[in-house]
C-alpha positions in Angstrom: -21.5 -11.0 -17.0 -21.3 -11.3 -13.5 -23.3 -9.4 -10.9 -21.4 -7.3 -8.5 -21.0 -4.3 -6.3 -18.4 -1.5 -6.8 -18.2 1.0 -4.1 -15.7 4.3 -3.7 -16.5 6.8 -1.1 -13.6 9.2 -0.9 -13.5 12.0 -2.5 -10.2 12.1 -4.9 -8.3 15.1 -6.5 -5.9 14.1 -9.3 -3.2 16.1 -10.7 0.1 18.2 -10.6 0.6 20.8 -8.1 -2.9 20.5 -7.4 -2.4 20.7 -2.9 -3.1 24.1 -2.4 -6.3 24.8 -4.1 -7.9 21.3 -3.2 -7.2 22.1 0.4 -9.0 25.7 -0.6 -11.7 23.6 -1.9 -12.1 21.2 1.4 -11.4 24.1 3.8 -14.8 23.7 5.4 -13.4 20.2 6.5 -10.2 22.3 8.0 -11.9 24.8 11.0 -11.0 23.0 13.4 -7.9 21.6 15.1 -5.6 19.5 12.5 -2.7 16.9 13.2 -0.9 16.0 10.3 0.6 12.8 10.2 3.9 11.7 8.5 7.0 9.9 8.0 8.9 13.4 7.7 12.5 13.0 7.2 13.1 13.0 3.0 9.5 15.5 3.0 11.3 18.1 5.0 14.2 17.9 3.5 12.9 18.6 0.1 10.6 21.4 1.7 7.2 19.4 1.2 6.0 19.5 5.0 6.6 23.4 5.1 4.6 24.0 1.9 1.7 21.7 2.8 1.6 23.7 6.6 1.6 26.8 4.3 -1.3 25.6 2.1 -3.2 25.2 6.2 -2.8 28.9 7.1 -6.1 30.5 8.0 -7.6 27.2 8.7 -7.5 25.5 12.6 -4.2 25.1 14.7 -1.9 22.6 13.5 0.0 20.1 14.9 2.8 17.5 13.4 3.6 13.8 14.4 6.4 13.1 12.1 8.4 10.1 13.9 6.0 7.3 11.7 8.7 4.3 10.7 8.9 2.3 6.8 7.0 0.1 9.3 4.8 1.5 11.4 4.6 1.1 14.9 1.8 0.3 17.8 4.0 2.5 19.9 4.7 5.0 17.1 0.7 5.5 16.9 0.0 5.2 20.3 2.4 8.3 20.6 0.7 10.1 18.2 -3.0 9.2 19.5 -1.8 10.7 22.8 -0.7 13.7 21.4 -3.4 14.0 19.3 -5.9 13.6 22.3 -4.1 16.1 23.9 -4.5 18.9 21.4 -8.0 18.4 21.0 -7.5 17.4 17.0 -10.8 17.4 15.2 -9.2 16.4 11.4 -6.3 14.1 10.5 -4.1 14.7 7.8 -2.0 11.5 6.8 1.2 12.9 4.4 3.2 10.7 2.6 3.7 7.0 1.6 1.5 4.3 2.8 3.5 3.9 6.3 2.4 7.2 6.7 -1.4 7.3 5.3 -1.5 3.5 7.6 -0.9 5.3 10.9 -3.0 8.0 10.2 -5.6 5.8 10.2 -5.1 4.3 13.1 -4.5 7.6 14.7 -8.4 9.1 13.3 -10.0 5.5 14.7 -7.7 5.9 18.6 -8.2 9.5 19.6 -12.0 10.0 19.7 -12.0 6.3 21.5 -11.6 5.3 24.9 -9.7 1.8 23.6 -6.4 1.1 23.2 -5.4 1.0 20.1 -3.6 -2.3 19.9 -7.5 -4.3 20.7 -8.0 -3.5 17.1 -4.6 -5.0 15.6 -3.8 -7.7 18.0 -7.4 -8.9 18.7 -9.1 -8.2 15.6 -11.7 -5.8 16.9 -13.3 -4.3 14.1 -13.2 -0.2 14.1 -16.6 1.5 14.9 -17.7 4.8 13.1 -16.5 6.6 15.6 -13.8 7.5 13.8 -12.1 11.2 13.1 -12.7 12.5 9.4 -8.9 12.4 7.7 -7.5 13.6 4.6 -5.2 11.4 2.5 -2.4 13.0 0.4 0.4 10.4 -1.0 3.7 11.2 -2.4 4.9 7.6 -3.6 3.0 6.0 -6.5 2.5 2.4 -4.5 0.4 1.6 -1.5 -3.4 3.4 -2.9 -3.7 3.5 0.6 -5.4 7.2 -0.1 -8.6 4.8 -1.2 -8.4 1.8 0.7 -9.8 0.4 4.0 -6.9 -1.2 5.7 -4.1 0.2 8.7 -1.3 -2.0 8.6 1.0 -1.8 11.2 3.8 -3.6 13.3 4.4 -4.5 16.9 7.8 -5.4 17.6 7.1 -6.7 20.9 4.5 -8.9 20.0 6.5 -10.0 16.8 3.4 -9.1 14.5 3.0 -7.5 11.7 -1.2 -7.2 10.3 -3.7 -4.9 9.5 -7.0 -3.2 10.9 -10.0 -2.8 8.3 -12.7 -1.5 8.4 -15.0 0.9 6.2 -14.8 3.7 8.9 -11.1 4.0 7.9 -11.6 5.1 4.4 -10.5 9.1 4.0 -13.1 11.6 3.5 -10.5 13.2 0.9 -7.8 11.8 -1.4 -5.1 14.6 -3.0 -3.2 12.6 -5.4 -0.5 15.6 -5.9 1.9 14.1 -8.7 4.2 16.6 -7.8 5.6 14.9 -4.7 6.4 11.8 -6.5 9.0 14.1 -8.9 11.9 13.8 -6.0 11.3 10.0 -5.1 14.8 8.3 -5.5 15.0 6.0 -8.6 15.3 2.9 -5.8 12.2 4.3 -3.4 10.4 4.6 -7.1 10.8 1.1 -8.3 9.7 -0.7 -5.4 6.9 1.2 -4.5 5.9 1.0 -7.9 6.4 -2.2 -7.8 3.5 -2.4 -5.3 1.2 -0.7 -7.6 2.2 -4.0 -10.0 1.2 -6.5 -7.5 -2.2 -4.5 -6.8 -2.9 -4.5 -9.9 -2.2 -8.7 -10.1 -3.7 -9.7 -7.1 -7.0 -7.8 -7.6 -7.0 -9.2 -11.1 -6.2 -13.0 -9.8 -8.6 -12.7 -6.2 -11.4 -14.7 -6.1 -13.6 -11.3 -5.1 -12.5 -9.8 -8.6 -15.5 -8.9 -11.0 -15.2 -7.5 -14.6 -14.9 -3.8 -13.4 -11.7 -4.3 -11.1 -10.7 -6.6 -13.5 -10.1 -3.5 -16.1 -8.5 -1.3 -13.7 -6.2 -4.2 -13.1 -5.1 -4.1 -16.5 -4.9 -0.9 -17.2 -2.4 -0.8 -13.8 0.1 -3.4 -14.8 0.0 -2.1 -18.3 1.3 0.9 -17.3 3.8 0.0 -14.6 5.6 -2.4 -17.4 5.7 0.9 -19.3 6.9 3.0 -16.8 9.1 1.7 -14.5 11.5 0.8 -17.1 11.1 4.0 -18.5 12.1 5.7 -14.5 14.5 3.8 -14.2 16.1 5.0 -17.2 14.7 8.8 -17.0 13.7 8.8 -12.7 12.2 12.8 -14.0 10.4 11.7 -17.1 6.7 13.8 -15.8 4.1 12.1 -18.0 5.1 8.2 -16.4 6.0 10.1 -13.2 1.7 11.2 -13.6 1.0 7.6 -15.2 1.8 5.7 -12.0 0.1 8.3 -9.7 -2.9 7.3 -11.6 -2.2 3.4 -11.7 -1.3 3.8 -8.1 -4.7 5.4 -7.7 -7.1 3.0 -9.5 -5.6 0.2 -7.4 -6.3 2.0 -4.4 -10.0 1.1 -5.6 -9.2 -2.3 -6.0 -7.9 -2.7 -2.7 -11.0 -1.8 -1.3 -13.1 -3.8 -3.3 -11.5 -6.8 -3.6 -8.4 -7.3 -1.9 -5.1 -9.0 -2.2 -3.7 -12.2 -2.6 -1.3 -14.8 -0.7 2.1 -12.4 -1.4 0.4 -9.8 1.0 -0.7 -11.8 3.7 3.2 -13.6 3.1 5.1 -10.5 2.9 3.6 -8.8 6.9 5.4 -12.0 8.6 8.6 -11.0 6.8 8.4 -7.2 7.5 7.9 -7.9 11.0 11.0 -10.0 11.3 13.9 -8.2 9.1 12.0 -4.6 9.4 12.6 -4.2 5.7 9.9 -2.3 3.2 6.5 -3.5 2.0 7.6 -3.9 -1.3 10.7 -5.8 -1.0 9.3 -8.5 0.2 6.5 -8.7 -2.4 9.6 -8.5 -4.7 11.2 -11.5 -3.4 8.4 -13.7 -3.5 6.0 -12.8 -6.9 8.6 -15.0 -8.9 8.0 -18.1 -6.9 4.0 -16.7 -6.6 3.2 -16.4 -9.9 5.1 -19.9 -11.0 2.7 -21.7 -8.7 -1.1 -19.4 -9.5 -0.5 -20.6 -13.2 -1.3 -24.0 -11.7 -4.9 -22.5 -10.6 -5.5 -19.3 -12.9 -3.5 -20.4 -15.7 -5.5 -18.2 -18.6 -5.2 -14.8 -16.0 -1.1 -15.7 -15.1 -1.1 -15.8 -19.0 -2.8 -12.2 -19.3 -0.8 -10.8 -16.6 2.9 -11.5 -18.0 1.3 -10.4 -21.7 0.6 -7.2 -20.4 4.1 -6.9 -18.4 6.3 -8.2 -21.3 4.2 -8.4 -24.3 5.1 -12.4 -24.2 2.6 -14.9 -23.0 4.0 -17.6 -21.1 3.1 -21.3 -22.0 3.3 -22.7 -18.3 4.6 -21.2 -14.8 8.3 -21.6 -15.3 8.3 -19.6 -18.1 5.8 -17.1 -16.4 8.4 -17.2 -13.5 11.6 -16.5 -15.9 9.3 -13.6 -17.5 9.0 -11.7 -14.1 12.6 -12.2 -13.1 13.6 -10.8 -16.3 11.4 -7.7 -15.5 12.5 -7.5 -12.5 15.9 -7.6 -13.4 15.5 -5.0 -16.0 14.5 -2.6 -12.9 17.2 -3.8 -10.5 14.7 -4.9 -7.8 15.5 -8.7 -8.1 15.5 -10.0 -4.5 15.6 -13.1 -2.5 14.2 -13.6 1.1 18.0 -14.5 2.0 18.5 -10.9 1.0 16.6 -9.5 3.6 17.6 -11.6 6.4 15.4 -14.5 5.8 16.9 -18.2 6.2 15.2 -21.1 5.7 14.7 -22.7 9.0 12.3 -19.1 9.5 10.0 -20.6 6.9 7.7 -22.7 9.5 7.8 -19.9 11.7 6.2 -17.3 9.2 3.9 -19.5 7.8 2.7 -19.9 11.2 1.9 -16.1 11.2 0.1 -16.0 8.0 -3.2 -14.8 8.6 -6.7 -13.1 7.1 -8.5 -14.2 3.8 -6.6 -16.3 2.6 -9.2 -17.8 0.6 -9.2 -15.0 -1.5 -6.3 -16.3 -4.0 -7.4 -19.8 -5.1 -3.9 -21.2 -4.5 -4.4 -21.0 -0.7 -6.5 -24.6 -1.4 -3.1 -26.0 -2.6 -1.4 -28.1 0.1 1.4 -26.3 1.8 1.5 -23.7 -1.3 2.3 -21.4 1.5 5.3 -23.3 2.7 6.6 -23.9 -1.0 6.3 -20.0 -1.6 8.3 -18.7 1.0 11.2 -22.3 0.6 11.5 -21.2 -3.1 11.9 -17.6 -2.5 15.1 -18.2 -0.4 
């Protein structure tokens, strides 16, 4: 076996209506003043936001940034950094999916910081520890941003769309409330578990994986070919509801461990330019993907679609058909055309393609990029 190193620093509380008394447990963390950031809209409408400000009473003054977009924003941040430098905040609380938990990341590493924010996402600077303590609570099962390292965002202006990582930007706290996740729409359900699917492959196919992550990995896609189907069918069935909390969860582990693959790093060019989710553009090219990474991980392509479909595909066209299929049995089968994507974009995006990409083995392959994104049209 394989020597390696494993490491998980946030604290994590798991279960159902579980908010209130975690926050009672972390309220030493919660004296001071407290900005909670979140993507607000569906949360206030189903009454989430007032109830987590009602779990804060008795703790410090609290303030909410609530304008953060599907894709967050330089601008959006930089808002919320001014405001939060303004009110003195001493905790972060990032609520809701990972646009959400993203930018409150970047918002703990800009306010105790004399920089602009953007010298960390357009020129790579890598955070300090100088960063403000935050507490993560998600409420899609998808990004496992609660447990990972990474901010991404987007900058219009500058036609980007990447990430800033660093340890420093790990929560203090995790609250993995499955409660939240009950009044996700069946369509905001399937692709963001859909994310927790390519987690789950990705860590299991990087080059950085190691027998540990390689079990979570499993246990992840196992359960999301279980699930989804069964939300799509029954979007209030509680125990796969709680299933993909916790696959969301362990993936969050993975992320920050071992990383992603080539879909990632392929899918923040094409957020950047249609403005469309996270997730759909992983959906529209893993078909493609995981046709060509049988090529160079053949026996761990093989495992992947086994544990999807319960069929084990004998080269990467099958493997390919076996994820539309699956897809298809979801209704989240898309095409980059679908999102505004047309082919004479492709040398453009590949262009913008950037980070480790040596971390999927297919990145050696001549052009593989290029033949990703022209087959995913």
């Amino acid at each position: 076996m394989q020597t390696f190193s494993f490491q998980l620093t946030t604290k994590i509380y798991f279960g159902t209506d579980i908010t209130r008394q975690a926050l009672e447990q972390e309220r030493s963390r919660l004296a001071g003043n407290l900005l909670i950031v979140t993507t607000g809209r569906s949360l206030i409408s189903h009454g989430h936001l007032a109830r987590l400000v009602s779990c804060l009473e008795n703790t410090g003054k609290v303030t909410i940034f609530d304008k953060v977009s599907q894709n967050p924003r330089l601008e959006e941040v930089r808002e919320a950094i001014r405001i939060g430098k303004e009110n003195r905040i001493d905790t972060i609380i990032g609520f809701g999916g990972g646009s959400a938990l993203d930018a409150a990341k970047a918002v703990a590493l800009g306010i105790p910081t004399k920089e602009d924010v953007g010298e960390y996402l357009l020129n790579g600077k890598e955070p300090s520890q100088n960063v403000l303590p935050m507490i993560a609570i998600p409420t899609t099962a998808g990004s496992g941003s609660e447990l990972s390292r990474a901010a991404i965002l987007s900058s219009p202006v500058h036609h980007i769309k990447a990430g800033i990582r660093g340890k420093s930007l790990l929560p203090q706290v995790a609250i993995v409330d499955v409660r939240y996740t009950w009044t996700m729409p069946r369509k905001t359900t399937m692709e963001t578990g859909f994310d927790v699917l390519a987690h789950g492959a990705e860590s299991y196919l990087a080059v950085k994986a190691n027998p540990f992550s390689e079990m979570l990995s499993e246990k992840a896609i196992r359960i999301a070919g279980e699930c989804l189907p069964i939300l799509w069918n029954q979007p209030a069935h509680p125990e796969a509801r709680e299933k993909m909390c916790f696959a969301s969860m362990l993936m969050g582990m993975n992320l920050a461990n071992v990383g992603t693959c080539l879909p990632h790093r392929m899918q923040y060019p094409v957020g950047a330019a249609t403005d469309t989710s996270h997730a759909a553009g992983l959906l529209a090219l893993y078909p493609a993907w995981i046709r060509y990474e049988y090529d160079v991980n053949q026996e761990k392509v093989r495992d992947i679609v086994q544990w999807l479909t319960g069929n084990r595909p004998q080269d990467g066209q099958q493997a390919q058909r076996e994820v539309e299929l699956f897809l298809r049995k979801i209704d989240c089968r898309y095409a980059l055309r679908d999102l505004g994507i047309t082919m004479d974009m492709a040398e453009e995006l590949c262009f913008q393609v950037t980070g480790n990409l040596k971390n999927d083995r297919l990145a050696e392959i001549p052009h593989a990029v290029r033949m990703i994104y022209e087959d995913s049209m």
